[in-house]
ROVORO-719335 format. One record per residue (C-alpha): chain; residue number from 1; x negated, y, z negated. Coordinates in steps of 0.02 Angstrom, whole numbers, plus 50000, padded with zeros to 5 digits. Layout:
% ROVORO-719335
["A", NUM, [X, Y, Z]];
...
END
This chain:
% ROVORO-719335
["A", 1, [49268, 50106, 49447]];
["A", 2, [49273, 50137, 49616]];
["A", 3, [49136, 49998, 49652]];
["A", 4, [49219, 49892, 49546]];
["A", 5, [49386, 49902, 49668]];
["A", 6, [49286, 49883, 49794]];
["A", 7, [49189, 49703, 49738]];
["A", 8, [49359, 49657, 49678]];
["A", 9, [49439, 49655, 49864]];
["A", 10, [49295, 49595, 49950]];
["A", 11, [49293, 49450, 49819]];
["A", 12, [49479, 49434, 49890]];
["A", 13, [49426, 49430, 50059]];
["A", 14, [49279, 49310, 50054]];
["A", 15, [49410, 49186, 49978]];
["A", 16, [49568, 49220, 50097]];
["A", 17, [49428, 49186, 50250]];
["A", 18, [49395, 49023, 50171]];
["A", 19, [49548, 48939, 50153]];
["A", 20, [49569, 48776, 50245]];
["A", 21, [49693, 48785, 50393]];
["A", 22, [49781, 48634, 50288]];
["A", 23, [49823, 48786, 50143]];
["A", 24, [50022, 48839, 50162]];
["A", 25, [50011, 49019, 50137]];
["A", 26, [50197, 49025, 50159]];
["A", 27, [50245, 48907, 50033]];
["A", 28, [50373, 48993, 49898]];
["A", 29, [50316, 48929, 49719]];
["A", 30, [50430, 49043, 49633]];
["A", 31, [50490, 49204, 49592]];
["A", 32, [50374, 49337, 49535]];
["A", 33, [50396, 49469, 49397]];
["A", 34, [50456, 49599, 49503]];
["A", 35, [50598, 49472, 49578]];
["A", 36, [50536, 49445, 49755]];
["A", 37, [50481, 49256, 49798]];
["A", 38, [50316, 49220, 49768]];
["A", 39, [50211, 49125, 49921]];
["A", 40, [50060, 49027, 49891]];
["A", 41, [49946, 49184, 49962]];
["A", 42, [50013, 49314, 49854]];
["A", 43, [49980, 49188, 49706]];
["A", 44, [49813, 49126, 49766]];
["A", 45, [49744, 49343, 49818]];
["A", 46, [49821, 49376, 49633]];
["A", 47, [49717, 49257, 49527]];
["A", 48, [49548, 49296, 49649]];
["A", 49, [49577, 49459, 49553]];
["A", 50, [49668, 49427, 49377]];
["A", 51, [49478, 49298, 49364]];
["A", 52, [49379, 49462, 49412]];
["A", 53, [49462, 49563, 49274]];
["A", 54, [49423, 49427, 49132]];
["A", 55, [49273, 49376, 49201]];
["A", 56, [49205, 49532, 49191]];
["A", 57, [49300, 49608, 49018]];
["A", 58, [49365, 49763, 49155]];
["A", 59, [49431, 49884, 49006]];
["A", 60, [49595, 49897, 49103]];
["A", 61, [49766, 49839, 49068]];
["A", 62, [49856, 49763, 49242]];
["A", 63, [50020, 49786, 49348]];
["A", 64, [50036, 49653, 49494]];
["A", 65, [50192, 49581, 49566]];
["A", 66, [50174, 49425, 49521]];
["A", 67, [50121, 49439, 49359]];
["A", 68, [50208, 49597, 49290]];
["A", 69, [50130, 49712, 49163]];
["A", 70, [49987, 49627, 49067]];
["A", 71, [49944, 49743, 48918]];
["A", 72, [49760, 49731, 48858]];
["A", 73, [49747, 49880, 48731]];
["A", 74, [49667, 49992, 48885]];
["A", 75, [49724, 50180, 48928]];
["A", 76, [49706, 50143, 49093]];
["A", 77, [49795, 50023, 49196]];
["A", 78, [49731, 49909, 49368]];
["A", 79, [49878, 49902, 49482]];
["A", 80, [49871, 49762, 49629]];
["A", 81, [49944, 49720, 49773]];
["A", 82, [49867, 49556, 49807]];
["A", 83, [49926, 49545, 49986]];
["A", 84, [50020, 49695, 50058]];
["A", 85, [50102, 49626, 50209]];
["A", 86, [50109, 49423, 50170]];
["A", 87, [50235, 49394, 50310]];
["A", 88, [50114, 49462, 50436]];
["A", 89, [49972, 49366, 50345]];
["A", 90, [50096, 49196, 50358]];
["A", 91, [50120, 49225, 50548]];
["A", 92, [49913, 49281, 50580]];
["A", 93, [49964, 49458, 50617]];
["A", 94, [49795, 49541, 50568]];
["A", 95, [49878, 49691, 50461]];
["A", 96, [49881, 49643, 50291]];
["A", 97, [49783, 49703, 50156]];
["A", 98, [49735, 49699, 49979]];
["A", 99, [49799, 49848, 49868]];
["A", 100, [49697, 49906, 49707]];
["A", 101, [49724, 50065, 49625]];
["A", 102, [49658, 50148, 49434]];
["A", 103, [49765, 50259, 49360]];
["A", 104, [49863, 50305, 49188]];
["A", 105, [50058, 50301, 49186]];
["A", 106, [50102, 50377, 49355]];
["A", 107, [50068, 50360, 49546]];
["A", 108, [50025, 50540, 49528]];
["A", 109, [49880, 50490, 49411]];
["A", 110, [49803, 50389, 49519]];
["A", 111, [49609, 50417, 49512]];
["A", 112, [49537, 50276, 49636]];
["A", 113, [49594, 50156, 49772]];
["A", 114, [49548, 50031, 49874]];
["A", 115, [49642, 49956, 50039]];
["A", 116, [49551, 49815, 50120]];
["A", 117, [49622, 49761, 50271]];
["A", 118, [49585, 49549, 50247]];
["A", 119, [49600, 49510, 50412]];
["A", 120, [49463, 49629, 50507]];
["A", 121, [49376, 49705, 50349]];
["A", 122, [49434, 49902, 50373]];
["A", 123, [49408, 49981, 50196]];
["A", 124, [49483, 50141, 50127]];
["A", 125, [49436, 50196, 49997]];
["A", 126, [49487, 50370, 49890]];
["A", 127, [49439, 50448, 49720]];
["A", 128, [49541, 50592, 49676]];
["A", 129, [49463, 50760, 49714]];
["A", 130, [49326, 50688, 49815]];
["A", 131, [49420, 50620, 49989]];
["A", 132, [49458, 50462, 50062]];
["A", 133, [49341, 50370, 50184]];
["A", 134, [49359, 50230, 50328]];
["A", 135, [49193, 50111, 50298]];
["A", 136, [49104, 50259, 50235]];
["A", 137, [49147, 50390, 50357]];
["A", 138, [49282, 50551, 50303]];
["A", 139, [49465, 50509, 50341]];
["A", 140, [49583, 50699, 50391]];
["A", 141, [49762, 50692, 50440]];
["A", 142, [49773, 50746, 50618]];
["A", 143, [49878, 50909, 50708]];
["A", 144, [50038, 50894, 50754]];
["A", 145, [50049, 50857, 50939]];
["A", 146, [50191, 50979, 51010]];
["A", 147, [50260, 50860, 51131]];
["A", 148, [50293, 50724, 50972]];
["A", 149, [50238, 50659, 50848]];
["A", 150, [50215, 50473, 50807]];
["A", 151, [50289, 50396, 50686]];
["A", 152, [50270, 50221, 50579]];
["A", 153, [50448, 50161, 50523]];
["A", 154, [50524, 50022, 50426]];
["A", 155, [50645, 49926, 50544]];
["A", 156, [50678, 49799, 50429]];
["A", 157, [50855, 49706, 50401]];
["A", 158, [50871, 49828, 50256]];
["A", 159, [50830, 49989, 50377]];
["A", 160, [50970, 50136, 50332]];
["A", 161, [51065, 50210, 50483]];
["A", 162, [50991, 50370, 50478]];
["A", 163, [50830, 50280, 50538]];
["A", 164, [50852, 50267, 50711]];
["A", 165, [50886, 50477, 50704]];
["A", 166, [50712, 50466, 50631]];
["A", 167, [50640, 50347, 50773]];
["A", 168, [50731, 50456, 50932]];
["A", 169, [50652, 50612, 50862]];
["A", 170, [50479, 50545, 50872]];
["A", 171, [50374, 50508, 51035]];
["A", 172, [50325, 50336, 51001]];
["A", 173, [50361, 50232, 50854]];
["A", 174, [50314, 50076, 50765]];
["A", 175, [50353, 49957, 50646]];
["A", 176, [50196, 49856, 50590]];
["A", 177, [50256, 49776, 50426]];
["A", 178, [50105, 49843, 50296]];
["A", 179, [50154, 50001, 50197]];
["A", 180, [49970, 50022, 50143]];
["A", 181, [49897, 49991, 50303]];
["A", 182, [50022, 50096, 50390]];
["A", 183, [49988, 50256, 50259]];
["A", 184, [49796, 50233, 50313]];
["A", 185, [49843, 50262, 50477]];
["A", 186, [49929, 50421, 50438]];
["A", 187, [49764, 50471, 50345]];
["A", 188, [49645, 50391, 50480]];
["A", 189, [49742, 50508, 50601]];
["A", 190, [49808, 50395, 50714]];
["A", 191, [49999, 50405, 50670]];
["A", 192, [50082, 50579, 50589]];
["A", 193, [50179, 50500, 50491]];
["A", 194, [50272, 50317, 50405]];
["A", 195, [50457, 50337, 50365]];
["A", 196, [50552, 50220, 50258]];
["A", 197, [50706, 50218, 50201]];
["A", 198, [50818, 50074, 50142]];
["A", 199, [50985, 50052, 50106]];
["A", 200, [50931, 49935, 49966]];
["A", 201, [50876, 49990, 49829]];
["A", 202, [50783, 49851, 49781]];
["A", 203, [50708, 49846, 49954]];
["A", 204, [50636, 49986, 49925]];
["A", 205, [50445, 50047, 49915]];
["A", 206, [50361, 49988, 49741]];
["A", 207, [50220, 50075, 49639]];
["A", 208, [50087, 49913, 49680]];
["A", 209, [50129, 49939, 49871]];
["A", 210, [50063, 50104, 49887]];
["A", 211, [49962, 50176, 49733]];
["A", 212, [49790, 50146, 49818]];
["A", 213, [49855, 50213, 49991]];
["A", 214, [49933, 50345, 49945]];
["A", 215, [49772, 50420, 49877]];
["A", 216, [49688, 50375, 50010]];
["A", 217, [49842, 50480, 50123]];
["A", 218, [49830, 50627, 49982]];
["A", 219, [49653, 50640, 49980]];
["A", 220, [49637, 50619, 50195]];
["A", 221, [49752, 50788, 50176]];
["A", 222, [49919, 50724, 50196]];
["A", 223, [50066, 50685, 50063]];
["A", 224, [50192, 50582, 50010]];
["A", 225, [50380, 50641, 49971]];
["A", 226, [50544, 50573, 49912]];
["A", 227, [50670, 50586, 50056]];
["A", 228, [50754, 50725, 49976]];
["A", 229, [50578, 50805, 49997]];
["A", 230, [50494, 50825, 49830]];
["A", 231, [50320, 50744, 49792]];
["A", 232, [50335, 50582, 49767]];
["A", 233, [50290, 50522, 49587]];
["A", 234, [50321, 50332, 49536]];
["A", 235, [50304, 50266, 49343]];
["A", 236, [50175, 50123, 49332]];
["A", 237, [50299, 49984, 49324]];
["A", 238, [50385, 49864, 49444]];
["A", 239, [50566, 49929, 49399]];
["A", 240, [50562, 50065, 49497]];
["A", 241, [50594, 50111, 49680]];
["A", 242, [50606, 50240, 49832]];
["A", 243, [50626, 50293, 50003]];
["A", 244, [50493, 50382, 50046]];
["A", 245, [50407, 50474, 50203]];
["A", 246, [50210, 50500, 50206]];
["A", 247, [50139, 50630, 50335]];
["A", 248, [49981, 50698, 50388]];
["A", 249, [50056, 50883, 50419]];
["A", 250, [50182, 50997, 50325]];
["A", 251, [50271, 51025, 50504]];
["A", 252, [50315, 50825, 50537]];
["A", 253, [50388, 50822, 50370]];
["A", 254, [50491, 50966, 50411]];
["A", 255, [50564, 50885, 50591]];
["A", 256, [50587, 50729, 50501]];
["A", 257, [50677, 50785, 50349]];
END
């Protein structure tokens, strides 16, 4: 399946490229099934891939944002992000991505993934037990640097107080608006870690955004826990939430917890 992912968000790609200037990608056309508007490039990434899946009889059910759980009598499920980071993709910020993961019932299940970045073609890619790659070449976390680390943070209206503890213990930080993106940094080795933790519960990180990268992370050598610490785990649905931080070594998570 891995190949498959991997047709399936260059497919996605090819088509975002081609879109007239004239095409509104910020235009709201609704609200999708996990409750969060719906713009016109979320809705146009999402049937690129929903066409793949018939067109091709994929024996895998689906979880997307915008259109929910769709159930067809598969064991394993194809969970989607169609465009991880749309407001940076509305404003021509080039980090946003396409999200595709495989797995069973759980983020801890997860058994391929796929991050594309749309906008300058970086793929990730990770099967579990086997590593995660950069266009082909091996993705490891890095060291900790002893004078800091650097850290990728949600600054968002919805940020929790206890953020900006996070943000003055860490060297340099950033807030670059692309969860899946942001993890792949972690595993490329550029960043040591992405914090995020909302005071919103329904603000906060969903299964779609971050099954795929968080394989990728997992597989680089890193991990990705709950803010109380424990290993994250996420049921494949849209109901469900968390805080979360993602790091490349067992030391950051310890100075940041």
């Amino acid at each position: 399946m891995r190949e498959t992912l991997i047709a399936i968000s260059r497919r996605v790609k090819d088509a975002v490229q081609d879109l007239p200037p004239s095409f509104d990608r910020g235009l709201e056309l609704g609200t999708g099934a996990d409750g969060t508007p719906t713009s016109n490039i979320d809705q146009f990434a999402e049937d690129i891939i929903l066409e793949y899946v018939e067109e091709n009889d994929l024996p895998l059910n689906v979880l997307s944002e915008e259109a929910g759980a769709l159930d067809r009598g598969h064991g394993r499920t194809l969970v989607i992000d169609p465009v991880d980071g749309t407001h940076n993709c509305i404003l021509g910020i080039p980090m946003y991505s396409v999200s595709l993961a495989i797995g069973t019932s759980s983020l801890n299940d997860i058994e391929a993934g796929v991050v594309l970045n749309l906008e300058n073609g970086d793929l990730f890619v990770a099967e579990k037990g086997h590593g995660a790659t950069l266009n082909g070449r091996p993705l490891k976390v890095r060291s900790p640097d002893p004078r800091g680390c650097e850290v990728l943070v949600y600054m968002g209206r919805h940020a929790a107080v206890g953020t900006m503890d996070v943000v003055r213990r860490a060297a340099r930080s950033r807030s670059l608006g692309c969860a899946s993106l942001e993890m792949c940094m972690v595993a490329q080795g550029k960043f040591d870690a992405h914090y995020m933790n909302c005071d919103v519960y329904e603000k906060s990180i969903r299964v779609v955004d971050i099954a795929a990268s968080a394989l990728v992370l997992r597989e680089a050598g890193g991990e990705l826990v709950d803010l109380q610490g424990r290993r994250l785990d996420m049921p494949l649905d849209l109901a469900n939430r968390s805080n979360f931080l993602a790091y490349g070594d067992v030391k950051v998570k310890e100075a940041l917890l």
